[in-house]
ZAMARGU-4260 file (C-alpha; in steps of 0.2 Angstrom, whole numbers, plus 5000, padded with zeros to 4 digits):
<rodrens>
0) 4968/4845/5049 | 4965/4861/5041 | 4973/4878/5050 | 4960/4884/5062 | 4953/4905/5062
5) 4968/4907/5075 | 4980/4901/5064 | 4976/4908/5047 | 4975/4924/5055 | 4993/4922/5062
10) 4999/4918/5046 | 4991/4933/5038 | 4997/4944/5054 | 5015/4938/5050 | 5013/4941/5031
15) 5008/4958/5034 | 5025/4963/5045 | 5034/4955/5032 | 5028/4966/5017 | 5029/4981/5029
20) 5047/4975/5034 | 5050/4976/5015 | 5042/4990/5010 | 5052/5001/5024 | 5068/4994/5021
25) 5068/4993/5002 | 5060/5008/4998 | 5061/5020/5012 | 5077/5015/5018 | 5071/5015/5036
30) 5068/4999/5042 | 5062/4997/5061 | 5068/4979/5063 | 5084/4971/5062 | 5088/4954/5052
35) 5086/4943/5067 | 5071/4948/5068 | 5064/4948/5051 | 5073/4931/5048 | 5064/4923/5061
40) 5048/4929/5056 | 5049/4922/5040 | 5055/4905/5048 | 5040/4903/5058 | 5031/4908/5041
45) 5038/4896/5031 | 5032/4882/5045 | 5016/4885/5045 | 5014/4886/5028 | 5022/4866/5028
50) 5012/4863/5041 | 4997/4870/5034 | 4998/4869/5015 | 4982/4879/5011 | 4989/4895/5021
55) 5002/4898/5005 | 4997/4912/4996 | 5004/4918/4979 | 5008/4936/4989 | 5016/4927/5002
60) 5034/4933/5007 | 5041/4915/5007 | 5040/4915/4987 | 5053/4926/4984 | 5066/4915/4992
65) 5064/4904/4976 | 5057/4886/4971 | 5057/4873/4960 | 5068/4875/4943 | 5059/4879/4925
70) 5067/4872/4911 | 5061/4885/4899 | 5053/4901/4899 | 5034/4902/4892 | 5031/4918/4879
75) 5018/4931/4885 | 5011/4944/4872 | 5012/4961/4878 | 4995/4969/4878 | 4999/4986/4875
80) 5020/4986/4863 | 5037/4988/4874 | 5041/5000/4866 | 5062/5007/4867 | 5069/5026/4870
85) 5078/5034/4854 | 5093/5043/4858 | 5096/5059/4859 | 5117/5067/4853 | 5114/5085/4853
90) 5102/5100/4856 | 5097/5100/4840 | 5087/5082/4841 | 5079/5089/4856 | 5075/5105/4847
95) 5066/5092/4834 | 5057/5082/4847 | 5050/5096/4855 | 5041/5102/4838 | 5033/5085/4836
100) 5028/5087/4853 | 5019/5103/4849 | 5013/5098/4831 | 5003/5083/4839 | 4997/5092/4853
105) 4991/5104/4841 | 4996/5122/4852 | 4992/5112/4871 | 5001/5117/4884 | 5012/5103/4892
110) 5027/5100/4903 | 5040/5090/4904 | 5045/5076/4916 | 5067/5075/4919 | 5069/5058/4924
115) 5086/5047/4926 | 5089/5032/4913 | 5094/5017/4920 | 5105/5004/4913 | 5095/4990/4917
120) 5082/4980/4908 | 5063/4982/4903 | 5052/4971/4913 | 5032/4970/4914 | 5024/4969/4929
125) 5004/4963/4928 | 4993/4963/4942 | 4974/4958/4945 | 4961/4962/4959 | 4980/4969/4967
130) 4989/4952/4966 | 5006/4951/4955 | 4999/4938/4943 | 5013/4938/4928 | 5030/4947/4925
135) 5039/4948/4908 | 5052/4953/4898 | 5050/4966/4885 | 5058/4952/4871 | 5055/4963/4855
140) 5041/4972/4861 | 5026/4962/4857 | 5030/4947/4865 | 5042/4943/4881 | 5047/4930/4890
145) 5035/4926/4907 | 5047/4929/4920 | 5037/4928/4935 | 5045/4917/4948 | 5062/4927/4945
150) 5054/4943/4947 | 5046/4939/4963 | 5063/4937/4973 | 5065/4955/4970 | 5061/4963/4987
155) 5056/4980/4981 | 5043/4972/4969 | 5027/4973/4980 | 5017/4954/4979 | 5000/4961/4986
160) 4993/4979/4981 | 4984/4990/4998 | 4969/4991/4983 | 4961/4978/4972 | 4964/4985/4957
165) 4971/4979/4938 | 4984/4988/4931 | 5002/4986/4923 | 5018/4993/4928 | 5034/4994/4920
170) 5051/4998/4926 | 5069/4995/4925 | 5077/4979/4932 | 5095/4983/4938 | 5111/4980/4950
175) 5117/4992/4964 | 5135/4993/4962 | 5139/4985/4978 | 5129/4970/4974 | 5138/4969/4957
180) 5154/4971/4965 | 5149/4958/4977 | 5144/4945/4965 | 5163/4948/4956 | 5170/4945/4973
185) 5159/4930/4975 | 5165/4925/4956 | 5184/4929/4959 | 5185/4918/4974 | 5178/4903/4968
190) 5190/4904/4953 | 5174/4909/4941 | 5178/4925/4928 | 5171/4940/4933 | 5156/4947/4925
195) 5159/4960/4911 | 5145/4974/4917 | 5132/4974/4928 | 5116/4977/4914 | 5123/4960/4906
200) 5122/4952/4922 | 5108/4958/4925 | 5100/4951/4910 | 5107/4935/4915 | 5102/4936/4931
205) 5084/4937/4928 | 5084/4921/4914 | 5093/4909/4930 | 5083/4894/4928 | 5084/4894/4948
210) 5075/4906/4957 | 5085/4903/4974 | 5099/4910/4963 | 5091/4925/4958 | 5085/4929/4977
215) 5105/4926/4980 | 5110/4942/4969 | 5098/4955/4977 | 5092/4963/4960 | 5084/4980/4962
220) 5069/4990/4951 | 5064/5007/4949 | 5044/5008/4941 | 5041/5022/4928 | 5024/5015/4919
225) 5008/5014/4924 | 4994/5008/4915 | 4974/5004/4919 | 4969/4990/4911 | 4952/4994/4915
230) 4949/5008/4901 | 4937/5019/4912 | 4948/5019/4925 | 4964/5022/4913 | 4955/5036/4906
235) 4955/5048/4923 | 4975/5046/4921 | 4982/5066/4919 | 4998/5066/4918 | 5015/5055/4920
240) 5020/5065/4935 | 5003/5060/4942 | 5007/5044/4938 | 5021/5043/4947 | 5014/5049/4962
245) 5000/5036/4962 | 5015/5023/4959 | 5023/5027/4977 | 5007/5028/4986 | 5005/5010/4979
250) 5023/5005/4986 | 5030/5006/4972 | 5050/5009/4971 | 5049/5025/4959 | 5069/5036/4960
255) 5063/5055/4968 | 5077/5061/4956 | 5067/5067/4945 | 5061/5087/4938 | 5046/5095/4930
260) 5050/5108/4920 | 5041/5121/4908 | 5049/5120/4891 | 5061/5111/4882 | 5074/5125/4886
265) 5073/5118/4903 | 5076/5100/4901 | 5094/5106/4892
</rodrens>
């Protein structure tokens, strides 16, 4: 017997405390409930759905406890190149930047955003009418590999959108330093080798063939990429700062340590 009106809208009630549960602990560092609470919520969650298969949704919390292994990973082609960051060694590579900056702007004024590089790796996320649909690996720019079942045990990456919009985002997948610790304790006492560092493990992390694995080690991300993939829409971006800001209203993880500044004097 299909779930009646009563029913679905339970599930959806529960779903929706979840993600705020999520979004509040995860990204605000506030959360409101404790784990007893949240844990049981997700319990009667995950029986409904087995009792009423037709009430799983590919947003719902319960996917990012994990699934059924993949054998290999599918390659996805990047609509718009990954492309990396170039180093910078001395003032004098900045001095050089800064004048191809003004060469293609051609004399327009413009800003600089100070932002914090993290040591982690480049993932895409893609997501249409609001719904995380596909999440990638940059690979070599042009192609990655689709990731997505990995990237949805990541508690920080939202599943569902509050607007049904089409747009990419793209950030840095990394460990906090006392997860990585904590794996290396887990390692050590099970008589395994320690992991070298925690970008490596990281990498590895996110090409586990298990899901329930990935969920185990408690990945983190910080966004820094937005992109329309509706060109009107692209088209009324203004700035990266602005960007940014639209990123957290969307529930983003975006790190506040970050500075606008007036020249390139200022960034040094």
């Amino acid at each position: 017997m299909p779930a009646d009106k009563k029913i679905t809208e339970k599930a959806e009630k529960i779903r929706s405390k979840l993600r705020d549960a999520d979004y509040k602990y995860y990204i605000l560092a506030k959360p409101d409930i404790d784990d007893y609470a949240y844990d049981m919520m997700m319990k009667e969650l995950l029986e409904l759905e087995a009792a009423y298969p037709e009430l799983k949704t590919p947003d719902s919390p319960t996917q990012r406890v994990g699934s059924d292994l993949s054998n290999d990973f599918p390659q996805v082609i990047h609509e718009v190149p990954m492309l990396s960051l170039a180093n910078s060694y001395d003032e004098n590579d900045l001095n050089e930047f800064d004048k191809r900056i003004n060469n293609l702007l051609k004399g327009e004024k413009y800003r600089y955003v100070c932002e914090l590089k993290f040591d982690g790796i480049a993932v895409s996320l893609v997501y249409k009418n609001g719904l995380f649909v596909q999440g990638a690996t940059r690979g070599d720019g042009v192609r990655g590999d689709n990731i997505t079942a990995n990237l949805k045990t990541i508690r920080s990456i939202p599943l569902k959108l509050d607007k049904k919009i089409d747009i990419e985002v793209r950030g840095e997948v990394f460990f906090m330093l006392e997860d990585f610790y904590r794996i290396n304790e887990e390692q050590e006492a099970e008589g395994r080798p320690r992991y070298a560092n925690p970008r490596n493990t990281a990498a590895g992390s996110l090409k586990l063939k298990d899901s329930r694995e990935v969920a185990a080690r408690r990945l983190n991300m910080f966004c820094y990429f937005l992109r329309y993939t509706d060109n009107a829409a692209q088209k009324k971006l203004k700035s990266h700062s602005g960007n940014m800001d639209i990123l957290k209203e969307l529930k983003f993880p975006v790190n506040n340590l970050t500075r606008i500044v007036n020249n390139i004097e200022e960034v040094k």
